[in-house]
C-alpha positions as CSV (number, residue, x, y, z in Angstrom):
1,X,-23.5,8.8,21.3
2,X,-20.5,6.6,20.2
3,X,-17.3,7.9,20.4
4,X,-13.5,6.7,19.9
5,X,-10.5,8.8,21.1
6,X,-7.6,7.6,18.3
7,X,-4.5,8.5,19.8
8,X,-0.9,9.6,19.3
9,X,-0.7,7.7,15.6
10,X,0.9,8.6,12.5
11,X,-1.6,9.7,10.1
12,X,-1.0,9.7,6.9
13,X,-3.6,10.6,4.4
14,X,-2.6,10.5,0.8
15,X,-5.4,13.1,-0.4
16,X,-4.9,15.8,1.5
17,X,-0.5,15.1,1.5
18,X,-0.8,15.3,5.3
19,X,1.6,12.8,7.5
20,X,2.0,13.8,11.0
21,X,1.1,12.7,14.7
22,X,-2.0,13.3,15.4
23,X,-5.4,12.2,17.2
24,X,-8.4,11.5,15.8
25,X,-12.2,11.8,17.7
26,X,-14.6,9.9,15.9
27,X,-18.0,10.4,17.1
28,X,-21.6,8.8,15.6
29,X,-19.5,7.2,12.6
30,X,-17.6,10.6,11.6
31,X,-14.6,11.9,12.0
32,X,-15.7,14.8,14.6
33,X,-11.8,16.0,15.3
34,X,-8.4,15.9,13.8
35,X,-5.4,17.2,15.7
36,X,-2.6,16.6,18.3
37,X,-3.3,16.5,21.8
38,X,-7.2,16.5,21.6
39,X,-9.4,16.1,24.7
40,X,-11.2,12.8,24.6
41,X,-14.9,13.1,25.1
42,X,-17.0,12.2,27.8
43,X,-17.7,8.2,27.4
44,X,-15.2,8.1,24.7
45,X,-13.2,4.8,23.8
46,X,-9.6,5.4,24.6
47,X,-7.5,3.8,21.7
48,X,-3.5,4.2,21.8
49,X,-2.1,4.5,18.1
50,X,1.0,5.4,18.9
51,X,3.6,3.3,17.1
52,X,1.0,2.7,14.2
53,X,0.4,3.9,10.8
54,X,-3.4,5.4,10.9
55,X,-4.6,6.0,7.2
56,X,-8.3,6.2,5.2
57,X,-9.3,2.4,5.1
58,X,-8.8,0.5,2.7
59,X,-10.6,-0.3,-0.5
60,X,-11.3,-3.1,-2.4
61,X,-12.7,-2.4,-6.3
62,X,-12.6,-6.6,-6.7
63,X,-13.8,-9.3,-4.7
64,X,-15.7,-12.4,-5.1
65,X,-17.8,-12.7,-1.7
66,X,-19.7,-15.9,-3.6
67,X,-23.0,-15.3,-2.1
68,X,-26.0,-15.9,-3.0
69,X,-25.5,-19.5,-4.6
70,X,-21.7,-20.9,-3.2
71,X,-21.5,-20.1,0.6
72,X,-19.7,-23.3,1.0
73,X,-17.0,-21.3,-0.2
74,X,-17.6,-18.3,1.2
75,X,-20.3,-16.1,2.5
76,X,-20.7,-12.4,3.2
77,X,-20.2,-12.7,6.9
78,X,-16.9,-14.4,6.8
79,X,-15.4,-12.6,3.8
80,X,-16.5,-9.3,5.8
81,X,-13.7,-11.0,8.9
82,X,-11.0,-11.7,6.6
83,X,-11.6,-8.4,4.6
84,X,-11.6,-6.6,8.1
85,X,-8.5,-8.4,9.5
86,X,-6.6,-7.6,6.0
87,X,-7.5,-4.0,6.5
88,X,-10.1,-3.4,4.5
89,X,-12.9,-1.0,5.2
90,X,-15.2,-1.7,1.9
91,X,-15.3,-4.3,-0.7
92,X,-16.8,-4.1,-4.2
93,X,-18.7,-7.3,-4.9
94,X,-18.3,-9.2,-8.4
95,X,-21.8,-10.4,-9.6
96,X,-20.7,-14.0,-10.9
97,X,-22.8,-15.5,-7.9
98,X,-25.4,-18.0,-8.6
99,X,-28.4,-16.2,-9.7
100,X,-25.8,-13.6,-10.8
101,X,-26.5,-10.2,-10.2
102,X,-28.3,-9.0,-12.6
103,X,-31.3,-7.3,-11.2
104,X,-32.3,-5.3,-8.7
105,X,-33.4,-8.1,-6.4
106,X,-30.1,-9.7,-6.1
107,X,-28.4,-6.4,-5.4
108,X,-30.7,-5.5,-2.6
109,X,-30.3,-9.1,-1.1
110,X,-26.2,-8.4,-1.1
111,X,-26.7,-5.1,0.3
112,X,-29.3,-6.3,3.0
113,X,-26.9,-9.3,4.0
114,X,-24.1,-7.1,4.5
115,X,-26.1,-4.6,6.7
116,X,-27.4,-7.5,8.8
117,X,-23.5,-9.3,9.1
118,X,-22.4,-5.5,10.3
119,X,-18.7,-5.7,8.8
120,X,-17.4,-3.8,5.9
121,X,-19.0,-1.9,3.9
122,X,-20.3,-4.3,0.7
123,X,-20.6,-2.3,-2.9
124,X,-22.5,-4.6,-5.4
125,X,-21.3,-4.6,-8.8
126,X,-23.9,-5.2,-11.4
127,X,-23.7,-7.2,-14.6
128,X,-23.2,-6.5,-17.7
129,X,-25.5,-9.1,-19.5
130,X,-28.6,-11.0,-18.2
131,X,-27.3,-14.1,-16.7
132,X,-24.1,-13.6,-17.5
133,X,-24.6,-15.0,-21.1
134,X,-23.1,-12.0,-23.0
135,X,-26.0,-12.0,-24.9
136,X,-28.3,-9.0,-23.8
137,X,-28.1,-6.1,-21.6
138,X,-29.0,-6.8,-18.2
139,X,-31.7,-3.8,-16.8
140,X,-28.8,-1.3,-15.7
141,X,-31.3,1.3,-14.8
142,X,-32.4,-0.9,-12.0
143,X,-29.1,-2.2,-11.2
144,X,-28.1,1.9,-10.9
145,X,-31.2,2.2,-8.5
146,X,-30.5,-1.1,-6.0
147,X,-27.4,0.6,-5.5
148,X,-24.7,-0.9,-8.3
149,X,-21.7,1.4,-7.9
150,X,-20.4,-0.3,-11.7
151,X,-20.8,-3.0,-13.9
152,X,-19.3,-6.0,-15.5
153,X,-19.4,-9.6,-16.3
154,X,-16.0,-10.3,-14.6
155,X,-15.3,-14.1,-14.8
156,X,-16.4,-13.8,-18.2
157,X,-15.1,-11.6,-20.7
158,X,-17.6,-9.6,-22.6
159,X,-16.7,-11.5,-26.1
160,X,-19.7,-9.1,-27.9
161,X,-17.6,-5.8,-29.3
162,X,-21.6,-4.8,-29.7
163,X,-22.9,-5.6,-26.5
164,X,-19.5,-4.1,-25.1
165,X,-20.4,-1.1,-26.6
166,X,-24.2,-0.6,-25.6
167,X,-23.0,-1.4,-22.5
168,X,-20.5,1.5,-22.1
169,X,-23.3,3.8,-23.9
170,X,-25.7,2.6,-20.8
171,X,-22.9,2.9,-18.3
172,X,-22.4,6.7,-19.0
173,X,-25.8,7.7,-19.3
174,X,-26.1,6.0,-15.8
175,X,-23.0,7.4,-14.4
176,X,-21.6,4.0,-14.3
177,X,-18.2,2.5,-15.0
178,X,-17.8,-0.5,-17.4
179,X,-15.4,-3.0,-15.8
180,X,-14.0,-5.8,-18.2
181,X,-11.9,-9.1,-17.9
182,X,-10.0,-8.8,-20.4
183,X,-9.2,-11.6,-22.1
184,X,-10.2,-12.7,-26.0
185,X,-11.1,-16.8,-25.3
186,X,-10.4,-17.6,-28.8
187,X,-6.7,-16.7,-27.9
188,X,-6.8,-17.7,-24.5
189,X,-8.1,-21.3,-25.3
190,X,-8.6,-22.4,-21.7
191,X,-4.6,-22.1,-20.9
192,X,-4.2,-22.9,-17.1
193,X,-0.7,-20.4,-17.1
194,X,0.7,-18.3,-19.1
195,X,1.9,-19.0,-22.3
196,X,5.9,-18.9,-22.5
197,X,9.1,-20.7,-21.7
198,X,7.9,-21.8,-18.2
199,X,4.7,-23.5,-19.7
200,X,6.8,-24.8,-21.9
201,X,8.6,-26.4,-19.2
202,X,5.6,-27.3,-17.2
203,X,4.0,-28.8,-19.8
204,X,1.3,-26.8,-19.7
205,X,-1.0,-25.1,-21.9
206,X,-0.3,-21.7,-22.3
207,X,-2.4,-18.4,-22.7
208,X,-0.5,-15.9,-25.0
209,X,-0.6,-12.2,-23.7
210,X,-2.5,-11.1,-26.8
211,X,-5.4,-12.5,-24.9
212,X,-5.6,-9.2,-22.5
213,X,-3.8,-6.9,-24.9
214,X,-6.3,-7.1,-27.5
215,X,-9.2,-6.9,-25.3
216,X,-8.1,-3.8,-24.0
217,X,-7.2,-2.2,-27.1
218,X,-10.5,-3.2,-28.4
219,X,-12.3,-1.5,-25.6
220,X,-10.2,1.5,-25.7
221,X,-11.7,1.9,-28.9
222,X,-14.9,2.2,-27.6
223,X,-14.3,4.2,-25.0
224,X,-12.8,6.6,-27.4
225,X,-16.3,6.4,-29.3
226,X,-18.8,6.5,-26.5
227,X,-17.0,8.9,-24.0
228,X,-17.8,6.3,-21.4
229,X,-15.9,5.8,-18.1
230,X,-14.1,1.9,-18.6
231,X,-11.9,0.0,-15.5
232,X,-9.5,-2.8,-16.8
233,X,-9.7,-5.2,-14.2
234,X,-6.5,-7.2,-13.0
235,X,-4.0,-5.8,-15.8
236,X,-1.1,-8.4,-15.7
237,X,0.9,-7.7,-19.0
238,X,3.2,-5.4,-20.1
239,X,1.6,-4.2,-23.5
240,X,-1.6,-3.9,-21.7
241,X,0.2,-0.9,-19.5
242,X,1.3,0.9,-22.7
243,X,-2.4,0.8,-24.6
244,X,-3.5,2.4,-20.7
245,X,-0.8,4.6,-20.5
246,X,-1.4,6.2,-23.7
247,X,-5.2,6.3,-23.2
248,X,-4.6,8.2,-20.2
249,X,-2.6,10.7,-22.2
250,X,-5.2,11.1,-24.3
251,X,-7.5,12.3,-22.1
252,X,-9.6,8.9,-22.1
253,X,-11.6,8.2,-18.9
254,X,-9.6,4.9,-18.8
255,X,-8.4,3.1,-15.4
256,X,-7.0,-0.2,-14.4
257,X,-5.9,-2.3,-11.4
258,X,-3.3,-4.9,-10.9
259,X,-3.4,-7.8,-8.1
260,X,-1.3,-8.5,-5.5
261,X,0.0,-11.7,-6.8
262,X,0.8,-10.3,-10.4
263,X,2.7,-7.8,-8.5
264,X,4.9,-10.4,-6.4
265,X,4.6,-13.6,-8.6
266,X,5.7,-14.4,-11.8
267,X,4.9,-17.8,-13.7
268,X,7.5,-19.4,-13.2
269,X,5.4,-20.2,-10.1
270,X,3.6,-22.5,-11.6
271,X,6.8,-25.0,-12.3
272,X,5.6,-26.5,-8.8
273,X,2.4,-27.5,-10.2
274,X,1.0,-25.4,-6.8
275,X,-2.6,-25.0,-7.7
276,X,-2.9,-21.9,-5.6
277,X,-0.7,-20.4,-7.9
278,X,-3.6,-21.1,-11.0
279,X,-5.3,-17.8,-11.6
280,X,-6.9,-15.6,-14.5
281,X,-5.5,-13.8,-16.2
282,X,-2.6,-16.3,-15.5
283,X,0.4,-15.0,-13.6
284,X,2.6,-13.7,-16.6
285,X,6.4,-13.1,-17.2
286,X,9.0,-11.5,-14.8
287,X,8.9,-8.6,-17.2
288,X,5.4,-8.3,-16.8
289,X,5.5,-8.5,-13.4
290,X,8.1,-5.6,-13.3
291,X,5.8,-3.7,-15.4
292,X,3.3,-3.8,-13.6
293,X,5.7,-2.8,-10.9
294,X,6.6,-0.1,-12.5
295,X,3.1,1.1,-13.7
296,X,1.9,0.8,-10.2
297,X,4.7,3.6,-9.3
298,X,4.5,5.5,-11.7
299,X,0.2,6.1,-11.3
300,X,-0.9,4.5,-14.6
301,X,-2.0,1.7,-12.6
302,X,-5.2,3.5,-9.9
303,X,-5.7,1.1,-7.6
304,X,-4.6,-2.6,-6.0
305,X,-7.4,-5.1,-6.3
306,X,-7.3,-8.4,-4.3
307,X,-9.3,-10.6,-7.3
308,X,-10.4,-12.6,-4.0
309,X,-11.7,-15.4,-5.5
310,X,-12.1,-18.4,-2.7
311,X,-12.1,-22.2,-3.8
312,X,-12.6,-25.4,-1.7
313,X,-9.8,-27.6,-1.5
314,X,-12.1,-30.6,-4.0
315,X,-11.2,-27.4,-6.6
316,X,-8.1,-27.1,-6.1
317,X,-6.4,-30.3,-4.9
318,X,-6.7,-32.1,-8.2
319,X,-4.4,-31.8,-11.5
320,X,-3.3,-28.3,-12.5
321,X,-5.3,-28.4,-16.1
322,X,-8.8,-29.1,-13.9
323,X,-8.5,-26.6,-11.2
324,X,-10.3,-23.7,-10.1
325,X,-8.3,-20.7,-11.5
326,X,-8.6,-18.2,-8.6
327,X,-7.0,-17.7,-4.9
328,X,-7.8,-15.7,-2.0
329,X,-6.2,-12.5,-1.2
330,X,-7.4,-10.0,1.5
331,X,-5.7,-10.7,4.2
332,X,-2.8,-10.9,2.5
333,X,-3.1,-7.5,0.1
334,X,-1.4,-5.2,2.6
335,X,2.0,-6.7,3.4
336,X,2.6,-8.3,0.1
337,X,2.5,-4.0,-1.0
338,X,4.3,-3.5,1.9
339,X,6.9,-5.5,0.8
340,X,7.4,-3.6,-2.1
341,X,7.5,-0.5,-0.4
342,X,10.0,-1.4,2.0
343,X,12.2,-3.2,-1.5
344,X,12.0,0.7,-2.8
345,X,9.4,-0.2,-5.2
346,X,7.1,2.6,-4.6
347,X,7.1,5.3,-1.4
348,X,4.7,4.2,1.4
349,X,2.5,7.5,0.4
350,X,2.1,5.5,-2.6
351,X,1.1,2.3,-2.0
352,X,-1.5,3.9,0.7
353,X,-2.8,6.0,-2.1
354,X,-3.1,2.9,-4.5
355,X,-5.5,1.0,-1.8
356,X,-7.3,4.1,-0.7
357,X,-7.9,7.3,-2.3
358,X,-7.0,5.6,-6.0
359,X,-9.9,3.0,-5.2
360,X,-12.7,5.5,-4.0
361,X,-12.1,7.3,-6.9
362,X,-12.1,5.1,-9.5
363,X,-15.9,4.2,-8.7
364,X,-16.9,7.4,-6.9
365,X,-17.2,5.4,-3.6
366,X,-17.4,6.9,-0.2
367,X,-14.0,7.3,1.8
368,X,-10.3,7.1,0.7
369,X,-9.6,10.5,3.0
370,X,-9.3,11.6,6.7
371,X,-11.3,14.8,7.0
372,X,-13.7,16.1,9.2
373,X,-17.0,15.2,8.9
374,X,-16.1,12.3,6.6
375,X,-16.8,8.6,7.3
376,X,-14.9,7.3,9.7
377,X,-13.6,4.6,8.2
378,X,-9.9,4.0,9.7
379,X,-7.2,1.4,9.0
380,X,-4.5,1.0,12.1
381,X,-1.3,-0.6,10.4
382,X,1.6,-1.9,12.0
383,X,4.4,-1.4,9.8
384,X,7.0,-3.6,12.2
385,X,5.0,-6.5,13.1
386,X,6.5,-9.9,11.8
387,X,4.1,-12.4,10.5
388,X,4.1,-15.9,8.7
389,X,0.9,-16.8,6.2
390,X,-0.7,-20.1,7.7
391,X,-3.6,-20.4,5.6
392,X,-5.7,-22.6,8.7
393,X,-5.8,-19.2,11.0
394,X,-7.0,-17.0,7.6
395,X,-10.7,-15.8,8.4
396,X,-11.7,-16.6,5.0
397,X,-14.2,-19.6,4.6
398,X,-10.9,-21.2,1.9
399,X,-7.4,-21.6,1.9
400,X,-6.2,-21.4,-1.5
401,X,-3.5,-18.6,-1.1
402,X,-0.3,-18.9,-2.9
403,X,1.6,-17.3,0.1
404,X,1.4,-20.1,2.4
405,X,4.3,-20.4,5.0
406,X,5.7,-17.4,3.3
407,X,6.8,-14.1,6.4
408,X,6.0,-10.2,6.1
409,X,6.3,-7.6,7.8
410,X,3.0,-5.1,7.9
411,X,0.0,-5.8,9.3
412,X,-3.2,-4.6,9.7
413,X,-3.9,-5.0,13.4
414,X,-7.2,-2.1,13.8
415,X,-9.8,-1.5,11.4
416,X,-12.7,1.1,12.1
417,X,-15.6,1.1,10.0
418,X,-18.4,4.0,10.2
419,X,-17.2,4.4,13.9
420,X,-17.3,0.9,14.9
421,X,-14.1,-1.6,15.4
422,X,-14.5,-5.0,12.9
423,X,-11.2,-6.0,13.8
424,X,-8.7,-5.7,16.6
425,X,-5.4,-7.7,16.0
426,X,-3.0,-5.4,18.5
427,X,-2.8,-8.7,20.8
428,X,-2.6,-11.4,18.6
């Protein structure tokens, strides 16, 4: 029998309200115990949490974990260590891999890879379309039955309001949620930033921010018709917030996520022509930005999604126009929301609850709580440790991170999955 003894931390878990010392006893991948001053059972790992945060682990609705097809970039095995040293407990996997996921086959191969590699939990999401063409359904029913805990053609918009809507009709009768990149390519025309006065400057081709905020409205409207459960991924404008927000009043089974970088970045980023700073959608506006501050705050926004999208340098270390759009971003996640936390943003109850219970929920996953007899799925954070981004010691296979060289304070340093420690930082 495996045990842990957690000690003396400060748990705080956002679904039950509870923030107090306490100990946990973890025993056979559950949480056996919670409460101060427990006995530590026979054979039991001693760990000493005291001076750390100890909350549900964290959850990631969006990653790109590129295998099958592009392990050269990254692979399950090393996206598991970074995604373990950033804190993260669980990972949803984006199906633009190479075949894409979009059978059953695939999914079990990304589910069987992660259960041989041992790290974080893996969640494949399924695709919307065969192939990723937009052009037919893919077979959902056996995406639902590999295990696909949602669907969507992210890297590619669903362009088909038809297919869009078959597709949310299939997600509800399979209990599925529709996830979309929102963006309308005959407005976005291939911009590398966003469109504005900074693009201006750059000299850059713009996309305008009627690119997501039609999208959105458009699926709205389906949702509205077909009852089904719809995810905006990576939400990055202003206008987009307001079409959620009301959707949300209205009762609509509507929820988004913002990144990260949309939350710290604006684009006037991209007047250093820093590729790492190229992404879709593009960073927008500093009113965007505080926006989606604001949004994230206030709830409309559910969860924080990392967009983790690795690229070799070949992709990245040419002109701004030609490069991948995309950067990595779980080991990073935590303490850029952190940051915002400690600039009065948003309280730290908050932010937890946007990484943890806002996640699980969204797609019905596992986790996102303490409680006993839950999975015991833990994230250890150190909310004083000082720490400068050097993208060579990152776990992750790439390096494209636009917070190079920058310092924060937060860091992950434990992270406990199903019983088992992926990631011990307290001596590094």
């Amino acid at each position: 029998m495996n045990s842990i003894h957690l000690r003396r931390g400060r748990l705080l878990d956002p679904a039950s309200g509870v923030e107090r010392e306490s100990d946990l006893v973890i025993t056979d991948g559950r949480i056996a115990k919670i409460g101060k001053g427990l006995a530590a059972p026979a054979a039991a790992q001693s760990v000493d949490a005291h001076g750390l945060l100890v909350v549900p682990g964290l959850i990631d609705l969006h990653a790109h974990l590129r295998e099958p097809g592009e392990e050269y970039k990254e692979d399950i095995r090393s996206a598991s260590n970074a995604a373990a040293a950033g804190g993260f407990t669980a990972v949803c996997a984006m199906p633009n891999t190479h075949p894409a996921n979009d059978s059953r086959a695939i999914t079990e191969l990304i589910k069987s890879r992660a259960q041989e590699v041992g790290g974080v939990r893996v969640y494949p999401i399924g695709c919307v379309s065969r192939e990723l063409k937009g052009e037919t359904l893919a077979d959902i029913g056996d995406l639902k039955a590999a295990g696909a805990v949602a669907l969507s053609d992210d890297g590619r918009p669903v362009m088909n309001a038809g297919l869009m809507r078959r597709a949310l009709e299939y997600g509800r009768t399979f209990n599925l949620t529709v996830v979309n990149h929102a963006e309308d390519l005959h407005l976005s025309c291939n911009g590398s930033m966003n469109e504005g006065l900074a693009s201006t400057r750059a000299g850059l081709r713009g996309q305008p921010a009627e690119a997501e905020v039609v999208m959105v409205a458009r699926d709205i409207a389906l949702v509205e018709r077909t009852g089904a459960r719809y995810h905006a991924a990576h939400v990055s404008t202003e206008a987009t917030l307001r079409l959620i927000r009301d959707a949300k009043k209205r009762g609509l089974p509507v929820t988004c996520e913002v990144t990260p970088h949309h939350l710290a970045l604006s684009d006037e980023a991209c007047l250093t022509y820093d590729t790492c700073t190229k992404v879709n959608p593009p960073l927008r506006s500093f009113r965007d930005r505080d926006a989606l501050r604001e949004g994230l705050a206030d709830g409309t926004i559910d969860a924080v999604a990392t967009d983790h999208a690795p690229h070799t340098s070949l992709q990245k270390l040419v002109e701004f126009d030609h490069a991948a759009f995309g950067v990595i971003g779980f080991e990073t996640a935590l303490s850029v929301v952190l940051k915002l936390v400690s600039e009065g943003v948003l309280p730290l109850a908050a932010a937890i609850e946007r990484m943890t219970t806002g996640p699980a929920r969204v797609f019905a996953l596992p986790g996102g709580k303490i409680e006993e007899g839950g999975p015991a799925d833990i994230t250890c954070i150190d909310l004083e440790k000082t720490w400068t981004v050097d993208p060579d010691r990152l776990r992750s296979k790439s390096r494209n991170t636009p917070f190079a060289g920058v310092s924060f304070t937060g860091l992950a340093v434990l992270t406990i999955v199903a019983g088992r420690i992926v990631h011990d930082g307290r001596g590094a």
